[in-house]
Backbone bond lengths (Angstrom), bond angles and torsions (degrees), N, CA, C in turn:
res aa  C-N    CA-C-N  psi(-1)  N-CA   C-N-CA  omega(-1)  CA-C   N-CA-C  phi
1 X - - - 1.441 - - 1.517 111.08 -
2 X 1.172 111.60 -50.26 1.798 117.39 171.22 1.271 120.86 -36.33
3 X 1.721 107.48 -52.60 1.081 111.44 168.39 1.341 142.36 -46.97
4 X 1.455 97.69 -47.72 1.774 118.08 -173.56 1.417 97.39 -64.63
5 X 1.793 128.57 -29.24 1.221 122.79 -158.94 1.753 99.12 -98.28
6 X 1.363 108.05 -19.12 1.428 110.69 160.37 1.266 111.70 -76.66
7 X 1.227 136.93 -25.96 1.636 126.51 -177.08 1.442 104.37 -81.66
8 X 1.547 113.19 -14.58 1.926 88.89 -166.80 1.431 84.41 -107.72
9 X 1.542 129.16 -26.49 1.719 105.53 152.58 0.988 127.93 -15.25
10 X 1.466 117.83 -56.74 1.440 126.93 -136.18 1.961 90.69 -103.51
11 X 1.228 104.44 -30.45 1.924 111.37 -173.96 1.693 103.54 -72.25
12 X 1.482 110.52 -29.47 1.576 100.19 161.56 1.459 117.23 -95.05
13 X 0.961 135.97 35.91 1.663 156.43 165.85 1.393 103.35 -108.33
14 X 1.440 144.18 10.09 0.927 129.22 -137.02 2.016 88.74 -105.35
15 X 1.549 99.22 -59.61 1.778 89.35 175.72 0.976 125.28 -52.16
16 X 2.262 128.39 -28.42 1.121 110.97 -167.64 1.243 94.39 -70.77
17 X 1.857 135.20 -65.15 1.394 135.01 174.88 0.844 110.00 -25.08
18 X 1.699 160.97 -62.45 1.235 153.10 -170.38 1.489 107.52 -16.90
19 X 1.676 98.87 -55.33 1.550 111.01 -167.06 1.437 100.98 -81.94
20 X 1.100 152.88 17.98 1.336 142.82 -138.86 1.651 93.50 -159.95
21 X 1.127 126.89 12.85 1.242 111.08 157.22 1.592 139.20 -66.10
22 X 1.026 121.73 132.56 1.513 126.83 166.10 1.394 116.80 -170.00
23 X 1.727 112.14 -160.22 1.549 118.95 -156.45 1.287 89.08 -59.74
24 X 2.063 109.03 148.39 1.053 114.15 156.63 1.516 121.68 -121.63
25 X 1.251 137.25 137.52 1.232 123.09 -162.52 1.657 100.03 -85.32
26 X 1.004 122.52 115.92 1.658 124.83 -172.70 1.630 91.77 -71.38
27 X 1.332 120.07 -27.97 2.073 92.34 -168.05 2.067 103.70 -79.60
28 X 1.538 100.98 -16.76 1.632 112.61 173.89 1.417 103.57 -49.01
29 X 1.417 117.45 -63.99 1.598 127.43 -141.53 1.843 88.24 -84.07
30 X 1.914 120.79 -30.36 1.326 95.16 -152.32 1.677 84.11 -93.19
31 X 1.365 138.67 19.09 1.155 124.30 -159.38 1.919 93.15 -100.60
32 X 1.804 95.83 -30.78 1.392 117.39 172.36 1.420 132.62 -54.57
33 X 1.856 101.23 -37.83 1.051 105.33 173.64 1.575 109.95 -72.35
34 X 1.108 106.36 -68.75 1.499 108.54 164.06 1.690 143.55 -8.90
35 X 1.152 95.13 -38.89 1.643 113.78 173.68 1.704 115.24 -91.09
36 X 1.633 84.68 -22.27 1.675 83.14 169.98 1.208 127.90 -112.42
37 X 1.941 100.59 19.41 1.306 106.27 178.47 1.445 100.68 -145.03
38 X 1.382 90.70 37.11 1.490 111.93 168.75 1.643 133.33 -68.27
39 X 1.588 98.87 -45.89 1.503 100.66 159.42 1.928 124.65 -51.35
40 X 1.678 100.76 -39.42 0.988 90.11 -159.26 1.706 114.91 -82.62
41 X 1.307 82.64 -29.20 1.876 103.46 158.84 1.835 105.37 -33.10
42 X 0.806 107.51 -95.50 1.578 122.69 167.55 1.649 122.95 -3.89
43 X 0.890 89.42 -67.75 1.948 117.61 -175.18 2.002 88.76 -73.39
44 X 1.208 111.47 -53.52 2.200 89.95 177.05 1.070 101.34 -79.07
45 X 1.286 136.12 -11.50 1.613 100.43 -167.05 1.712 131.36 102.63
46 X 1.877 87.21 -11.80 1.433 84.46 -164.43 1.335 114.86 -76.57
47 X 1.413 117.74 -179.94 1.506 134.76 -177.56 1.111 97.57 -136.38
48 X 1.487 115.26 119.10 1.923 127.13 177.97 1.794 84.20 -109.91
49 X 1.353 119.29 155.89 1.311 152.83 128.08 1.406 117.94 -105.15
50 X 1.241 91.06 141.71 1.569 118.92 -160.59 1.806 100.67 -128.30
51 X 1.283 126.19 87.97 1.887 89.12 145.49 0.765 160.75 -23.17
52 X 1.225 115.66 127.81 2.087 100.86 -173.75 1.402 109.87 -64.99
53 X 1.238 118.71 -35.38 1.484 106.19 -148.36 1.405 103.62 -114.65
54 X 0.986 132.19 70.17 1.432 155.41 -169.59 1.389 121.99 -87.36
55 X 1.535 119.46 103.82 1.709 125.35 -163.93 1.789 93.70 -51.88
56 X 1.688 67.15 168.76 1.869 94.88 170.72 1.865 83.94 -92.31
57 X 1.243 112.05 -166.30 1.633 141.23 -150.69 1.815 104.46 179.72
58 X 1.052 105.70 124.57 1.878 98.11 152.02 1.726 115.65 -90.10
59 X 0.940 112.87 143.78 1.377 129.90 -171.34 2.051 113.52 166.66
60 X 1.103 87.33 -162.95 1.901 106.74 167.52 1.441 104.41 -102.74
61 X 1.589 108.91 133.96 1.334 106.39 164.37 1.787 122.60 -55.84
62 X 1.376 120.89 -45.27 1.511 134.38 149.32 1.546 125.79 -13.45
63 X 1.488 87.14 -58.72 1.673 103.21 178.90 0.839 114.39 -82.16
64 X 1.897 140.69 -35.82 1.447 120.60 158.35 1.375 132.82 -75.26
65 X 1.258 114.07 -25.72 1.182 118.08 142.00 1.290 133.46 -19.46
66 X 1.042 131.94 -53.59 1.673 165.28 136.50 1.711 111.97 -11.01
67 X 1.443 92.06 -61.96 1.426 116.84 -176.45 1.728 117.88 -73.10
């Protein structure tokens, strides 16, 4: 539910972000996802690998996030 109410947050953010694009550090956003999908991480069991050395991207932090 958090989520869905974070995604349509983020879907009316969409013109100011338009303008607000730039570099994104991909190990920032996946370290983000991670922490907030930390519980659920936990509770399966899973094991993610991550690269260290993980490009930037232009975009919204929001929108890759997303992705």
């Amino acid at each position: 539910m958090s989520n869905m109410i974070r995604d349509m947050l983020n879907n009316s953010r969409i013109e100011v972000e338009e303008n607000a694009i730039d570099n994104v550090e991909l190990s920032e956003v996946v370290q983000d996802v991670m922490d907030d999908l930390s519980s659920e991480i936990e509770m399966s069991n899973a094991r993610i690998t991550v690269p260290q050395n993980l490009p930037s991207v232009r975009g919204t932090p929001s929108r890759v996030y997303q992705v």
